[in-house]
N, C-alpha and C positions, 0 to 999 in steps of 0.2 A: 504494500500500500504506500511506495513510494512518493505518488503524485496526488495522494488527496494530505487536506490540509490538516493538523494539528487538533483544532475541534472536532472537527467530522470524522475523523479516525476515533477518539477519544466516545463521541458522541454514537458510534457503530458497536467500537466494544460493550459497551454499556447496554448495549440491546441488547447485544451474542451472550453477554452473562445474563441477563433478565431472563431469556427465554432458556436459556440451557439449566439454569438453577431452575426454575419451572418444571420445565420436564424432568429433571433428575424428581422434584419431588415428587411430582403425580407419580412417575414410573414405579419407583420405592414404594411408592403408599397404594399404586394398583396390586404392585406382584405381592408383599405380603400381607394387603387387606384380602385379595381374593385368592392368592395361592395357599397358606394357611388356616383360611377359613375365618379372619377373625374381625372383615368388615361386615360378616353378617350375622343378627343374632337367633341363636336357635331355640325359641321358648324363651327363654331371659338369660339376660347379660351372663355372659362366664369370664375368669379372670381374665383369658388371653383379651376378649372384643375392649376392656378395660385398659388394660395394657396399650393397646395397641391405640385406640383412640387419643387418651392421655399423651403417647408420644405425637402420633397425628397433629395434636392442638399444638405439644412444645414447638417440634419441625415448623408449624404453619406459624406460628410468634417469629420465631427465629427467621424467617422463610419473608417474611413481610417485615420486620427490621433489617435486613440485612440491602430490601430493595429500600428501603424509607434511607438509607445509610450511602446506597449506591448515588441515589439521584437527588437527593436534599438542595445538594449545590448547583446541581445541574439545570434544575428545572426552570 
């Protein structure tokens, strides 16, 4: 990216990580909310859907400070 200028390179990266932390975390939170069974509950809550939720919400705080952190200055 030789010929683009200083902001807009700057202003490109900032996307490429918004979108890429994104999907990392849907992916994580699809493969083991629905590969070990614990985004769904069966008759009432058991400790994994617990677990698993609990970290969901930490990721999703983390997840959404971390873009409030990326783009604060930027916007």
């Amino acid at each position: 990216m030789a010929g683009i200028e200083p902001e807009v390179q700057d202003f490109l990266k900032r996307i490429i990580q918004t979108v890429s932390m994104t999907l990392l975390f849907l992916l994580l939170h699809m493969t083991f909310g629905i590969y070990f069974n614990w985004a769904f509950f069966e008759g009432s809550p058991r400790i994994g859907n617990i677990i698993y939720y609990f970290i969901f919400l930490m990721t999703l705080a983390a997840l959404i400070y971390y873009f409030y952190r990326l783009w604060k200055d930027h916007v």
